[in-house]
PABAVEX-523854 format. One line per 2 residues: number of its first residue (from 1); for each residue x, y, z of N, C-alpha, C, O. Coordinates in Angstrom, 1 decimal. Each point is the difference from the previous one (the first is absolute). Example, Ala and Ser with C-alpha at 12.3 -4.5 7.8 and 13.67 -1.06 7.14 Angstrom:
2
1	13.2:-5.7:7.8:-0.9:1.2:0.0:0.9:1.2:0.0:1.0:0.0:0.7 | -1.4:1.1:-1.4:0.9:1.1:0.0:-0.8:1.1:0.8:0.5:1.1:0.1
//
This chain:
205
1	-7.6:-21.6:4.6:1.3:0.3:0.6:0.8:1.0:-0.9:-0.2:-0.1:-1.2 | 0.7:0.8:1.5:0.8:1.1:-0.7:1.4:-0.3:-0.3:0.6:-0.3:1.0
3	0.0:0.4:-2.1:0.8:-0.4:-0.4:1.3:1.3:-0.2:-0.3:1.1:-0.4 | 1.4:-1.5:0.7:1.1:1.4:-1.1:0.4:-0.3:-1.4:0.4:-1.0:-0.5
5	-0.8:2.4:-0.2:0.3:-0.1:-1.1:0.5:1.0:-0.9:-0.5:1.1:0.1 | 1.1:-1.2:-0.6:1.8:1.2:-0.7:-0.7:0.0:-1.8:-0.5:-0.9:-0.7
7	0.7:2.4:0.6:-0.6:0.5:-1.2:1.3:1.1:-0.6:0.7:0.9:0.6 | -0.9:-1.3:-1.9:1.2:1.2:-0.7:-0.8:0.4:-0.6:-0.7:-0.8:-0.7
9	0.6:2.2:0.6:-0.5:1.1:-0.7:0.9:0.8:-1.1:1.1:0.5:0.2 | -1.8:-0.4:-1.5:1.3:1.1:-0.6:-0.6:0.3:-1.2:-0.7:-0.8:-0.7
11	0.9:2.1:0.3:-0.5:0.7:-0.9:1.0:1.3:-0.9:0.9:0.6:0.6 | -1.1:-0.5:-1.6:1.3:0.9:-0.8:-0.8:1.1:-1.0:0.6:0.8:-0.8
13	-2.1:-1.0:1.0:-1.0:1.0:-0.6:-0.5:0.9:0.3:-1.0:-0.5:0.4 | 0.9:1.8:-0.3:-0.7:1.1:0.5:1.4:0.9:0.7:1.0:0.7:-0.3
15	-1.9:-1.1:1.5:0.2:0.3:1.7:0.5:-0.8:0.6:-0.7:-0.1:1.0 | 1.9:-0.9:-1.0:0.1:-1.1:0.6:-0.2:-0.6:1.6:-0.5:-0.9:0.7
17	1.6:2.5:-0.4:-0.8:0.3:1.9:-1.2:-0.1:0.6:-0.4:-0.7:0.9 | -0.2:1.7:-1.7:-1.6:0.2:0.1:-0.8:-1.0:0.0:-1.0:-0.1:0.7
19	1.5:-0.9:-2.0:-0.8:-0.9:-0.4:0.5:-1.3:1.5:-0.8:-0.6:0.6 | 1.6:0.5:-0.5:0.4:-1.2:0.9:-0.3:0.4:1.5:-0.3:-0.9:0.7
21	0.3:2.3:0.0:-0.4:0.5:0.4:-1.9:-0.1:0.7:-0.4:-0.1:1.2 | -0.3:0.2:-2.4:-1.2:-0.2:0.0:-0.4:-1.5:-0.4:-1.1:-0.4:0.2
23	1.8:-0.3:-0.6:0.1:-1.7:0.0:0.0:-0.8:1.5:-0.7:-0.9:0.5 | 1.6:1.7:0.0:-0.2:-0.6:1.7:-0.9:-0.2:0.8:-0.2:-0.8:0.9
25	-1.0:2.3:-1.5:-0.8:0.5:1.3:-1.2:-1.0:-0.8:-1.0:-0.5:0.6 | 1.2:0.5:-1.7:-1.0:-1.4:-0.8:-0.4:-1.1:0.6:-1.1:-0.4:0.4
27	2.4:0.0:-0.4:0.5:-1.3:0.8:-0.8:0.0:1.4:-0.8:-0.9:0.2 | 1.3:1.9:0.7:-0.3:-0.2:1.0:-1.5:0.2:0.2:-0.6:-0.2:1.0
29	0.1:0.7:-2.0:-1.7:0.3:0.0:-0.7:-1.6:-0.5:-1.2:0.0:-0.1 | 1.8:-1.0:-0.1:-0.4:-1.4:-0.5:-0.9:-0.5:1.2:0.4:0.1:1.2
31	-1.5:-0.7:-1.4:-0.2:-0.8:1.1:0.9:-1.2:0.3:0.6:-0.6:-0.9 | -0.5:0.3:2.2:1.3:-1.5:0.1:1.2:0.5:-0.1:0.9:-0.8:0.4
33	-0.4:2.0:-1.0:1.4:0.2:0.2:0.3:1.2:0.7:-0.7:1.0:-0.1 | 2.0:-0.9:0.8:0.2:1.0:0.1:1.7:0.3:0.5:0.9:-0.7:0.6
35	-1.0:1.9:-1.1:1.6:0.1:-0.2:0.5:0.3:1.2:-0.5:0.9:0.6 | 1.8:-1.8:0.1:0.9:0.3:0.9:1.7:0.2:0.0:0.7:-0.2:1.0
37	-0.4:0.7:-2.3:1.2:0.8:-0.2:0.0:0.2:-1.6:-0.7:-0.5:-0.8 | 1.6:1.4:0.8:0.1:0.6:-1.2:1.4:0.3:-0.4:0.5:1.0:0.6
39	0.5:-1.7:-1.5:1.2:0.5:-0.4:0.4:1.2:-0.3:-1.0:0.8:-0.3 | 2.3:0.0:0.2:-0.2:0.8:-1.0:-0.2:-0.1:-1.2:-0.3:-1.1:-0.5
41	0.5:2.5:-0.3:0.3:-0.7:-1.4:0.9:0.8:-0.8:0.6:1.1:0.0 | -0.5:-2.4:-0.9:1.3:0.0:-0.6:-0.2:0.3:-1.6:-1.1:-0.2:-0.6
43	2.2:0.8:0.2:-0.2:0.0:-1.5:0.7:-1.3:-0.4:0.8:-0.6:0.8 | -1.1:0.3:-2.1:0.7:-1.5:-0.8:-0.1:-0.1:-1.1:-1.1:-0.1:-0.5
45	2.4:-0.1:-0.4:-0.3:-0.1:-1.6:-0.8:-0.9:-0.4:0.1:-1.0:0.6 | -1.0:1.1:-1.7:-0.8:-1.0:-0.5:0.5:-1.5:0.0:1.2:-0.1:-0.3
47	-1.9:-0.9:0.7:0.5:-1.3:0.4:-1.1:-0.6:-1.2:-1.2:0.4:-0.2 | 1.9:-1.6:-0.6:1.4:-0.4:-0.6:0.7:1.7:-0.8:-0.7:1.0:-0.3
49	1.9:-1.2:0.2:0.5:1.4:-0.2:-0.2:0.1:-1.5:-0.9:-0.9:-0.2 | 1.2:1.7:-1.1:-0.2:-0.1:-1.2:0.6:-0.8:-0.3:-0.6:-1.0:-0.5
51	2.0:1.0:0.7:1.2:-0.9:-0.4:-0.1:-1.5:0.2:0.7:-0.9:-0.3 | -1.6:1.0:1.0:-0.6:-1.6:0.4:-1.5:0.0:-0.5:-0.6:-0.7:0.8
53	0.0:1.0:-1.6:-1.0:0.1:-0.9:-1.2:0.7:0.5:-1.1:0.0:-0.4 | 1.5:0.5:1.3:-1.1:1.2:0.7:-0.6:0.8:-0.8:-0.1:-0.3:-1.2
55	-0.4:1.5:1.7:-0.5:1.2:-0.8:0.3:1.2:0.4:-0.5:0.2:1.1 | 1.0:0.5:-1.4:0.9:1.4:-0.1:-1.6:0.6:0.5:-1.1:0.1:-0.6
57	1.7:0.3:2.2:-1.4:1.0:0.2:0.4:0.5:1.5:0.8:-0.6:0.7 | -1.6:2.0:-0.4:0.7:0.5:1.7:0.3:-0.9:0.6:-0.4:-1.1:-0.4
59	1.3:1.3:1.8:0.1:-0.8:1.3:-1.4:-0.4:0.6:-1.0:0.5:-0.5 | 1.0:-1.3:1.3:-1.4:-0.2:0.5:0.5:0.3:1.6:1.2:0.0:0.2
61	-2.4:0.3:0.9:-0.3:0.6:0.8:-0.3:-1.4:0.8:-1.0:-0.6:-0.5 | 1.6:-0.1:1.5:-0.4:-1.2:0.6:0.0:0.0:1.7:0.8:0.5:0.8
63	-1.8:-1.1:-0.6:0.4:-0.3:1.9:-1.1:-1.1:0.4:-1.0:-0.3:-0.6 | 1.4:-0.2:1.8:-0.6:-1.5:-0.1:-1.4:0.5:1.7:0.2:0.8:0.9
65	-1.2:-1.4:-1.1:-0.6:-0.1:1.4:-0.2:-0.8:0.8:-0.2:-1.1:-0.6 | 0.3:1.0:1.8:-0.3:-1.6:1.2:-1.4:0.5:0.1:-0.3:1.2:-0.2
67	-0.7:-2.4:0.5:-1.3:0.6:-0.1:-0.5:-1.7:0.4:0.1:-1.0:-0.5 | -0.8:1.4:1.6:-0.9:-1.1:0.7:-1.4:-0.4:-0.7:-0.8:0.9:-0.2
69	0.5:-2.0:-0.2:-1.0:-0.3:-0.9:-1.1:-1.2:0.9:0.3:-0.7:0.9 | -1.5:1.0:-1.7:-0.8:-1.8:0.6:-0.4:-0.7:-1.4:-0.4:-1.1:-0.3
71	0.5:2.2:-0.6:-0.2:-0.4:-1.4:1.2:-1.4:-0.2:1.1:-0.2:0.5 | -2.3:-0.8:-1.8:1.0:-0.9:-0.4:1.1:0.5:-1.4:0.0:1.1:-0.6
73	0.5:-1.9:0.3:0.9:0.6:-0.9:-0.3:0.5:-1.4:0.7:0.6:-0.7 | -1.8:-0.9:0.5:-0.8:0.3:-1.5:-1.0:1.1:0.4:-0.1:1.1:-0.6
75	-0.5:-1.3:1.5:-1.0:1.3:0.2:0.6:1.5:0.3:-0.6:1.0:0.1 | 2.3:-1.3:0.3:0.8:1.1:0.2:0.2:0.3:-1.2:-0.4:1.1:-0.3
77	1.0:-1.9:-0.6:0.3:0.2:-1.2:-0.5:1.2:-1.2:0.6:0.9:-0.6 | -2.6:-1.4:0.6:-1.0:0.6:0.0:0.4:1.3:0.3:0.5:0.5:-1.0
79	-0.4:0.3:1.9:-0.6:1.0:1.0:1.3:0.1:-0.5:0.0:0.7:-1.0 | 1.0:-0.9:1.2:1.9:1.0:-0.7:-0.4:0.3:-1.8:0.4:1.0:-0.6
81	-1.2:-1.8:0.2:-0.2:0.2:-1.4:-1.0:0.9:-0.3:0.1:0.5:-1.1 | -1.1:-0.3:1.8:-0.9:1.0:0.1:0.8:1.3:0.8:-0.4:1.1:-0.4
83	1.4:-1.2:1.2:0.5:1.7:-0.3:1.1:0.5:-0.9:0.6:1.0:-0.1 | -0.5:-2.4:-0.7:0.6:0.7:-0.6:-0.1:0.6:-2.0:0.8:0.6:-0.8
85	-2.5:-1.3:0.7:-0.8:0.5:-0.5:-0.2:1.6:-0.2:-0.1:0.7:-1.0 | 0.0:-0.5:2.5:-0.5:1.5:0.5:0.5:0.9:-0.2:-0.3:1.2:0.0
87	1.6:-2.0:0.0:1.4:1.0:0.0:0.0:0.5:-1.8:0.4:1.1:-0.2 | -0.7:-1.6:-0.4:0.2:-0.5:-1.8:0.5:-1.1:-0.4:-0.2:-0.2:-1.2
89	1.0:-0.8:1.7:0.5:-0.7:-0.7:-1.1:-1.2:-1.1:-1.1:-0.2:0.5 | 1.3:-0.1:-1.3:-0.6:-0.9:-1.2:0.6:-1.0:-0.2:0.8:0.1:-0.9
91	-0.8:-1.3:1.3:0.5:-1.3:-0.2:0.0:0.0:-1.4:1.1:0.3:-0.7 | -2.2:-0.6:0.1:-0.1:0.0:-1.3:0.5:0.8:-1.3:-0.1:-0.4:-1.2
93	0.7:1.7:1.8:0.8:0.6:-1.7:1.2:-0.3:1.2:0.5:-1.1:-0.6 | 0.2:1.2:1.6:1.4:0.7:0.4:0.8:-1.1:-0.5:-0.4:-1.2:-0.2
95	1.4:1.6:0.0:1.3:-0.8:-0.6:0.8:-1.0:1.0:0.2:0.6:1.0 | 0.3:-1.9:-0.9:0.5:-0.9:0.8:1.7:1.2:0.4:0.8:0.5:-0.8
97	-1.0:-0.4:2.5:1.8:0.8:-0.1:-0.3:1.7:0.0:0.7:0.9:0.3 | -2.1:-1.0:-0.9:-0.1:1.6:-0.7:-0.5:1.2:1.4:-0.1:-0.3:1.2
99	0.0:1.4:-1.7:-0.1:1.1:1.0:-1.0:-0.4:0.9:-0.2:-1.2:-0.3 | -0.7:1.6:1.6:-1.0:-0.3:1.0:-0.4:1.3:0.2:0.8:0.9:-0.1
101	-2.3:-0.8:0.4:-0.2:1.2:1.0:0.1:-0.7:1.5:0.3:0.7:0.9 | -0.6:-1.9:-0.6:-0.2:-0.4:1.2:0.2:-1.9:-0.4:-0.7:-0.8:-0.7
103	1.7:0.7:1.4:0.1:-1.7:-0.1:0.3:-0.4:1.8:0.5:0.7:0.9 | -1.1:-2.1:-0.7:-0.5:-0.3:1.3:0.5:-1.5:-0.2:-0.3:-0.6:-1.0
105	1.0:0.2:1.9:0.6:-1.7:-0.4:-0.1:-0.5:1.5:0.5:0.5:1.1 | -1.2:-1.6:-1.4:0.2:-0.5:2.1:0.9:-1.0:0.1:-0.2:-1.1:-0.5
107	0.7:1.3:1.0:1.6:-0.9:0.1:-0.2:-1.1:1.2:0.2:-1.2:0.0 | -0.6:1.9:0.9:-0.1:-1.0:1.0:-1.7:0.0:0.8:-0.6:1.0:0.3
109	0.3:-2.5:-0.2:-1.3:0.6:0.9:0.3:-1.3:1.1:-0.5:-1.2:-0.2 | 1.4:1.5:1.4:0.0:-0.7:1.2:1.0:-1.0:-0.6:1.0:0.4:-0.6
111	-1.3:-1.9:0.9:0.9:-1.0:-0.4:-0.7:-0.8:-1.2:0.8:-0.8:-0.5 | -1.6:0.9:0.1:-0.3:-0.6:-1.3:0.3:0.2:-0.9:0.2:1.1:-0.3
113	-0.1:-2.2:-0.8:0.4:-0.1:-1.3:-1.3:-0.5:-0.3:-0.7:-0.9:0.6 | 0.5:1.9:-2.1:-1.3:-0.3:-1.0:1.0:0.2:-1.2:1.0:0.7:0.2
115	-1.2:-1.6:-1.7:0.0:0.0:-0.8:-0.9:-0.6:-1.0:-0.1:-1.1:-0.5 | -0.7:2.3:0.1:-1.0:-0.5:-1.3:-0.1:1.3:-0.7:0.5:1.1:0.3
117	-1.3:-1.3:-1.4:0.3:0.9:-1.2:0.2:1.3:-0.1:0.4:0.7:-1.0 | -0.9:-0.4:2.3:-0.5:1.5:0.2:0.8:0.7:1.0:0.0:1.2:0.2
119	0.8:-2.3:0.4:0.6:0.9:1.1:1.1:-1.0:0.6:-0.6:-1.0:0.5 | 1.8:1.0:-0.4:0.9:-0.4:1.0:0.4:0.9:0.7:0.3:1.2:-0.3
121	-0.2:-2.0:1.8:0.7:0.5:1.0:0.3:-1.6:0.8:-0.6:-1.1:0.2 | 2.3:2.1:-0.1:0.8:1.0:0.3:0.0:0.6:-1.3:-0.1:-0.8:-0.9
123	0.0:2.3:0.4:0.3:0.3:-1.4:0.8:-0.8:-0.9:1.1:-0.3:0.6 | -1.2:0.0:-1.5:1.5:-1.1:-0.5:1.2:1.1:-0.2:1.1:-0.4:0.5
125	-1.0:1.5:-1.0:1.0:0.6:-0.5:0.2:0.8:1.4:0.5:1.0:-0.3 | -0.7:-1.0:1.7:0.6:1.2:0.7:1.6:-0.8:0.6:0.9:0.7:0.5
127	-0.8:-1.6:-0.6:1.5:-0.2:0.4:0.9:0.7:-1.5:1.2:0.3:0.3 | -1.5:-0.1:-1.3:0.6:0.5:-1.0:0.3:1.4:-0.1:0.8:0.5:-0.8
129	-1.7:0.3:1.7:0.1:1.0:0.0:-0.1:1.2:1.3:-0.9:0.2:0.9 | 2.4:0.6:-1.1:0.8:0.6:1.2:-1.4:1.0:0.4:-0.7:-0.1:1.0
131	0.6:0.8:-1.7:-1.6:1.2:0.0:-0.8:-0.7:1.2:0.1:0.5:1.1 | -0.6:-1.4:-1.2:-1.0:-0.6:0.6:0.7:-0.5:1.8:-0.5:0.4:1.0
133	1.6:-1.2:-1.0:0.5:-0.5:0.6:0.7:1.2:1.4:0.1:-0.1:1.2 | 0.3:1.2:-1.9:0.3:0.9:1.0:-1.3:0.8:0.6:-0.3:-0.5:1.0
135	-0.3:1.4:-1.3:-1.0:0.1:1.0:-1.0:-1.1:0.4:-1.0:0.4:0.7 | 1.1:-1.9:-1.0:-0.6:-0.9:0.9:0.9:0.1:1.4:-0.5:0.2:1.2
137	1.7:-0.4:-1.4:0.8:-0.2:1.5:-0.2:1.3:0.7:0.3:0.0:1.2 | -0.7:1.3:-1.8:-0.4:0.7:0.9:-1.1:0.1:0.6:-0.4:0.9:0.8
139	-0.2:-1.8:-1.2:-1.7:-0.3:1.2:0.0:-1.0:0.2:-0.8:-0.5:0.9 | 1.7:-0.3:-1.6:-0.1:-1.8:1.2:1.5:-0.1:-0.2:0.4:-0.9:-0.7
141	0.5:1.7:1.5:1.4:-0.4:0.4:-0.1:-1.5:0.5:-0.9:-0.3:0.8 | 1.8:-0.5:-1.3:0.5:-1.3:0.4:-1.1:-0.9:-0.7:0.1:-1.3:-0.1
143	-1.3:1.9:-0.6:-0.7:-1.0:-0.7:0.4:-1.1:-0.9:1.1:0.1:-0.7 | -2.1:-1.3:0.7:0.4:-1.0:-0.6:-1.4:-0.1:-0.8:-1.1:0.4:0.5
145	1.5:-1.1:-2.0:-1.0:-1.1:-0.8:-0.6:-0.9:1.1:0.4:-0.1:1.2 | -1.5:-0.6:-2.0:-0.5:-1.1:0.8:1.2:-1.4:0.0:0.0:-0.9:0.8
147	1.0:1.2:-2.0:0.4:-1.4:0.0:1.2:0.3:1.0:1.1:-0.6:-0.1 | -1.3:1.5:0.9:1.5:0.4:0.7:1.2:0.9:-0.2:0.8:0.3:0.8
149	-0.7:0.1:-2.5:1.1:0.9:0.2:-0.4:1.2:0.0:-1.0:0.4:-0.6 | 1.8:0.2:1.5:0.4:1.2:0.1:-0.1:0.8:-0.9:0.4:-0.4:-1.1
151	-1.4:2.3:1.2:0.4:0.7:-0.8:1.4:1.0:-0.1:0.1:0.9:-0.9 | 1.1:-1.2:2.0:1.1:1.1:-0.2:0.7:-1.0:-0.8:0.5:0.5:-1.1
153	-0.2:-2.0:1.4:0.9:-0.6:-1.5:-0.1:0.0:-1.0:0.8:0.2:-0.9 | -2.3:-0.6:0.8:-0.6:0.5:-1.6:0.6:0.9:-0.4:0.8:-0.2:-0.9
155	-1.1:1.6:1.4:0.2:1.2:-0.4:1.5:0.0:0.1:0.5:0.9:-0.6 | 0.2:-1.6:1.2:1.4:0.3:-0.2:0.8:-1.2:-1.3:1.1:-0.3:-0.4
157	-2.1:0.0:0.2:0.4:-1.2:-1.3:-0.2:0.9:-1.0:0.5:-0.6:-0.9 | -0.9:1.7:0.5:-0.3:0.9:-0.9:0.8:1.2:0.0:-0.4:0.9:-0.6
159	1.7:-0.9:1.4:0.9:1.0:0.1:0.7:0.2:-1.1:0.3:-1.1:-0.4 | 0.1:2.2:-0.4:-0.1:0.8:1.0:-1.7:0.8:-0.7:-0.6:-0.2:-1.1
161	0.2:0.9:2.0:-1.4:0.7:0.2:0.4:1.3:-0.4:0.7:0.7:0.8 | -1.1:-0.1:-2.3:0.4:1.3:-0.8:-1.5:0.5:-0.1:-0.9:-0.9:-0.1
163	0.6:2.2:0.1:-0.5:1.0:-0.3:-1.8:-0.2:0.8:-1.0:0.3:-0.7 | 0.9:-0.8:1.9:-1.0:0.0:0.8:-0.2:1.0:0.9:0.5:-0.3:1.1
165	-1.1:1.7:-1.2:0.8:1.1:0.6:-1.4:0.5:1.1:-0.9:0.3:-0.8 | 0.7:-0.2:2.0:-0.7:0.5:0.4:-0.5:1.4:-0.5:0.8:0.7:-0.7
167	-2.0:-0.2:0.9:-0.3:1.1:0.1:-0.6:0.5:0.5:0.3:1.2:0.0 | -1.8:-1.7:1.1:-0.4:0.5:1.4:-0.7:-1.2:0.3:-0.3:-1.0:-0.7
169	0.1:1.4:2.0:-0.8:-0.8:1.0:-1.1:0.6:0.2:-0.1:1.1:0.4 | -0.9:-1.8:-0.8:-1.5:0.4:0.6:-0.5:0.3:1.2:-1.2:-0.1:0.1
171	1.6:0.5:0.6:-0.2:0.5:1.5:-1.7:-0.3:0.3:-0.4:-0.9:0.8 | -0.4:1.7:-1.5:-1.1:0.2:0.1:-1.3:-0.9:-0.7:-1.0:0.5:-0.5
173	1.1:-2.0:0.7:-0.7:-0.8:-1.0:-0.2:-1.0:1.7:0.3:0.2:1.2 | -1.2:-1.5:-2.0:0.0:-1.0:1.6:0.6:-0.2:-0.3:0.7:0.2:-1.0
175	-0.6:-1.1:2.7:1.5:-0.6:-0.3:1.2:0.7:0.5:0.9:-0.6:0.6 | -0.7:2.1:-0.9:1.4:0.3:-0.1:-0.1:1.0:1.4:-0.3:1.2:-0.2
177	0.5:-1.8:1.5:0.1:0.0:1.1:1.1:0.5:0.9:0.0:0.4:1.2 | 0.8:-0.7:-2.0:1.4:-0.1:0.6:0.9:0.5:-1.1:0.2:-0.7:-1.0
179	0.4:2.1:1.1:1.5:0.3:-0.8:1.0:-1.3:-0.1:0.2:-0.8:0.9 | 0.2:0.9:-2.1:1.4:-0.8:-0.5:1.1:0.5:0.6:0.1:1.2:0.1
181	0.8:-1.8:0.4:1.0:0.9:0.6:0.7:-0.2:-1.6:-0.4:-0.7:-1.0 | 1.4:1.4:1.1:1.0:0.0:-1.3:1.5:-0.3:0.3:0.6:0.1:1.0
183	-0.1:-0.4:-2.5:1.1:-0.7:-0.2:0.4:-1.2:0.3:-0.8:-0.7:0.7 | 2.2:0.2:-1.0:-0.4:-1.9:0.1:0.6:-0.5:1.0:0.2:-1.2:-0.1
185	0.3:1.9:1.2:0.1:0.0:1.2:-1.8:0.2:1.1:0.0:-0.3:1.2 | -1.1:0.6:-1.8:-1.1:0.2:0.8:-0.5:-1.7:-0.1:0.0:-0.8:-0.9
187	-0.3:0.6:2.2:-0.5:-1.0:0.8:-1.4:-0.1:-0.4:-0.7:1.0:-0.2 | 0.0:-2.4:0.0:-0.5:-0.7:-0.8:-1.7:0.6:0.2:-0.4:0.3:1.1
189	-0.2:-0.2:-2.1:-1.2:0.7:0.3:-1.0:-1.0:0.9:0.1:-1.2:0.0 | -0.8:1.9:0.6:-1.3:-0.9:0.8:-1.1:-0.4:-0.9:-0.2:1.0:-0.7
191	-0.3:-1.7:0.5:-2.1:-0.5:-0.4:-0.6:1.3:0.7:0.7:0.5:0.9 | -1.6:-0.1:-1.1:-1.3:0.4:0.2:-0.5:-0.2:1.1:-0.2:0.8:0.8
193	-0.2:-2.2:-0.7:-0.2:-0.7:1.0:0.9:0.1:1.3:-0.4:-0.1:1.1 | 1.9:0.3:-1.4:0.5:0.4:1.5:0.8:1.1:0.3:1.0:0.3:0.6
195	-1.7:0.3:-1.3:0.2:1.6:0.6:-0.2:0.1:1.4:1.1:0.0:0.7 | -2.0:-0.1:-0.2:-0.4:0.0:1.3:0.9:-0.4:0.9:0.0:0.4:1.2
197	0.9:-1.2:-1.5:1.8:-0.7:0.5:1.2:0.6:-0.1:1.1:-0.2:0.4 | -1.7:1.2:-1.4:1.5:0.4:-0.8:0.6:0.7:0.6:-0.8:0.8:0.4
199	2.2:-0.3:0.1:0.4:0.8:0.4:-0.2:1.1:-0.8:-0.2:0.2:-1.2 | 0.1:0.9:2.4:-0.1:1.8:-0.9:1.6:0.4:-0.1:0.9:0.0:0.9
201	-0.9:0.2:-2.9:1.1:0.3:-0.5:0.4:1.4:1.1:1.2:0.1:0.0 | -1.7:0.6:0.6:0.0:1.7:0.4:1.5:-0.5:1.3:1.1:0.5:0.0
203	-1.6:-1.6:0.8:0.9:-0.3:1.2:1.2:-0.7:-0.6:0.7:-0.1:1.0 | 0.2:-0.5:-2.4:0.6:-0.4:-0.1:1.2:1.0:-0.3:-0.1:1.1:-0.6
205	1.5:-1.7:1.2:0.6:0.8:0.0:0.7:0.8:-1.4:0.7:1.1:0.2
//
């Protein structure tokens, strides 16, 4: 059975576009997965900040994917860790907090909760952090955790929301099917899945 499942992507090494960019079409090259929307993306200061014992290093480059899976939650795990191998990253020297060429976190996979050594989901830290939480509501507007809350109060329990700055939309990746309309008056984006429903932005007045 195929499951939905929400991935944040983000990287602050190289090419960060390029690199997150070419992370998607990864993704959607997986067997058992495949991508059905694509955030934009956003820039975001290093999360924890210095002043909160972080590490003084560029913005990072973030955007989240919806992506239909039949994989279970460890063998996805696997297969996000293996691209991001590919990409360069090194578990074993990189620093806890420190720079990425490519980091991959699965936040959500459908309604389950796993917790063991290797992996929790729901992510434990994405209610803590605004980065993550805003381009999720832009591919699962009105989405909820499995335990029921809401991701727009979360996100509004974290107000106010400073320096999370768009910078483009991937137009050209799966997934990205449908233009964003813009500004915070534009009406709530569709799934992937119901495009085929959606009204054409072209006839609205």
């Amino acid at each position: 059975m195929s499951e939905r499942v929400l991935l944040s992507l983000g990287s602050n090494v190289g090419d960060p576009l390029e690199t997150l960019t070419a992370a998607v079409y990864s993704l959607d090259d997986v067997d058992g997965l495949a991508v059905a929307d694509v955030s934009g993306v956003y820039e975001t200061p290093p999360w924890p900040p210095p002043e909160e014992g972080g590490i003084a290093q560029d913005p990072f480059y973030n955007l989240v994917v919806l992506a239909m899976t039949t994989l279970e939650p460890h063998a996805l795990l696997a297969e996000l860790q293996l691209i991001e191998t590919a990409f360069g990253r090194d578990r074993e020297r990189e620093v806890r907090w420190g720079p990425r060429t490519l980091d991959i976190d699965l936040l959500l996979h459908g309604d389950r909760e796993v917790d063991t050594v290797d992996l929790v989901v729901p992510h434990p830290r994405l209610t803590e952090r605004a980065f993550v939480l805003v381009p999720m509501l832009e591919v699962l507007p009105g989405g909820a955790l499995p335990d029921g809350r809401r991701l727009a109060p979360l996100l509004g329990a974290l107000a106010p929301v400073e320096g999370i700055e768009l910078v483009v939309r991937l137009d050209e990746v799966p997934g990205r099917r449908l233009a964003r309309p813009q500004g915070p008056s534009a009406p709530a984006a569709y799934l992937a899945e119901d495009v085929a429903d959606a009204p054409d932005e072209r006839e609205r007045p």
